[in-house]
C-alpha positions as CSV (number, residue, x, y, z in Angstrom):
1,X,0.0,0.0,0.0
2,X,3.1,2.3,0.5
3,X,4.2,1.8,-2.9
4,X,0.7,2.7,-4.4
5,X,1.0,6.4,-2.3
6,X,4.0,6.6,-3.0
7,X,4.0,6.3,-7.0
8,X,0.7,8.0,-7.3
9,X,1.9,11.1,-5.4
10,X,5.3,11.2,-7.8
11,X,2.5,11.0,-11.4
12,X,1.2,13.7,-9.5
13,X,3.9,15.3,-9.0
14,X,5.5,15.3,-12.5
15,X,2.0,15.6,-14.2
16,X,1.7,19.4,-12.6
17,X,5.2,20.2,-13.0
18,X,4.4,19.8,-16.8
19,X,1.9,21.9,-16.9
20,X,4.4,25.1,-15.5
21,X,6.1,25.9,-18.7
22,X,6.8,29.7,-19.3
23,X,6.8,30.9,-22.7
24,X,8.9,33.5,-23.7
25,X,7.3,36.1,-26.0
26,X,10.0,37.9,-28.8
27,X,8.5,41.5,-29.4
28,X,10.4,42.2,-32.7
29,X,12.3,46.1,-33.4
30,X,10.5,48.8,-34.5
31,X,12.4,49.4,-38.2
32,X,14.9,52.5,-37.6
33,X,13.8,55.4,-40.3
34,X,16.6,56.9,-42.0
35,X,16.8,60.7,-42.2
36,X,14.2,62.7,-43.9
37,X,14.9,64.5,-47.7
38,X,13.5,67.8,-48.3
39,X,9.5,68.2,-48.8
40,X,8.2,67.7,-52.3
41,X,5.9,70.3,-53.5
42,X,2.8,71.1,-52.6
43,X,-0.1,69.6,-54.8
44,X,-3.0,71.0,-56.5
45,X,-6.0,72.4,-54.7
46,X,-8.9,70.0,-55.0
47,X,-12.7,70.9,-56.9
48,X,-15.1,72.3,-54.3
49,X,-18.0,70.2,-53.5
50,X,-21.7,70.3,-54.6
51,X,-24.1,72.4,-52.6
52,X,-26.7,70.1,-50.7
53,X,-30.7,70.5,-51.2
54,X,-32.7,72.4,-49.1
55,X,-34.9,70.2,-46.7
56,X,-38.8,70.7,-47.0
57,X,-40.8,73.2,-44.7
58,X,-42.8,71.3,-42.0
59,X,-46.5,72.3,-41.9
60,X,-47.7,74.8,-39.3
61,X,-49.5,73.2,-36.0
62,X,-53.1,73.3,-35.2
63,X,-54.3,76.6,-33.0
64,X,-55.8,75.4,-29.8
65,X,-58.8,75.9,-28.5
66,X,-59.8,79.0,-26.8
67,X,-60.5,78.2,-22.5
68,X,-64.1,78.4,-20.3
69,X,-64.7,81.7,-18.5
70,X,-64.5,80.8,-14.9
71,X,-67.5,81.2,-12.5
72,X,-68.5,84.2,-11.1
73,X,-68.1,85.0,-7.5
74,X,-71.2,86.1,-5.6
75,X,-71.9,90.0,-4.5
76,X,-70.8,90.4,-0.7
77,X,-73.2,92.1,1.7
78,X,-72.8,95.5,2.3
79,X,-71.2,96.6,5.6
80,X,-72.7,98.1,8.3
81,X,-70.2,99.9,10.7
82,X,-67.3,98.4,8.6
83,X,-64.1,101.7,8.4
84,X,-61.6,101.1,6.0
85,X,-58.6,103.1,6.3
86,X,-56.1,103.4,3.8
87,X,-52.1,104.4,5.3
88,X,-50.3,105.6,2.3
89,X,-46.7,104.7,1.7
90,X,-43.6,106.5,3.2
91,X,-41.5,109.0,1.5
92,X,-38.8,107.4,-0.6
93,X,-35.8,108.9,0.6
94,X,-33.3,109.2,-2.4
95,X,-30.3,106.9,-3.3
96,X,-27.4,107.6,-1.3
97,X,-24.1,107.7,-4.2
C-alpha cells in the first residue's frame, strides 16, 4: 500500500510540474527610419463640393382651443359699521451715491 501512495503522489507530481512551462514572447524592433529629404511640392488644390438640397418646410400646427370663463363670485353684503382706512406709503428717501 506504501508503494501505491508513493507512485501516485510522484505522477502527480510530475503531471503538474508539466503543466508550468513559461513561454517567452519575442517582441520584434520597431524598423529604424533613415533621415528625412526635403518636402516635395505642394499639390494642386482640390474641386469644391456640390451644394446640398434644401430640406422641405414642416407644416404649421393646429391653434388650440380658446379656454371656459370661470364662474362668477357672488356680491358680498354691504357693511354696516365696517371703516376702512387706507395708510399711504412712506417718502422714498433718495439713493445715497
Amino acid at each position: 500500500m506504501n508503494h501505491l501512495l508513493t507512485i501516485s503522489v510522484l505522477l502527480a507530481v510530475l503531471g503538474l510540474s508539466a503543466c508550468e512551462r513559461t513561454n517567452t514572447v519575442y517582441v520584434p524592433a520597431e524598423p529604424v527610419a533613415g533621415p528625412a529629404g526635403p518636402a516635395g511640392p505642394q499639390g494642386a488644390t482640390g474641386n469644391m463640393g456640390e451644394t446640398g438640397f434644401q430640406g422641405a418646410t414642416g407644416m404649421p400646427g393646429a391653434t388650440g382651443m380658446q379656454g371656459d370663463q370661470g364662474n362668477k363670485g357672488a356680491t358680498g353684503t354691504a357693511g354696516e359699521t365696517t371703516t376702512v382706512i387706507v395708510v399711504p406709503p412712506p417718502p422714498a428717501t433718495p439713493p445715497a451715491y
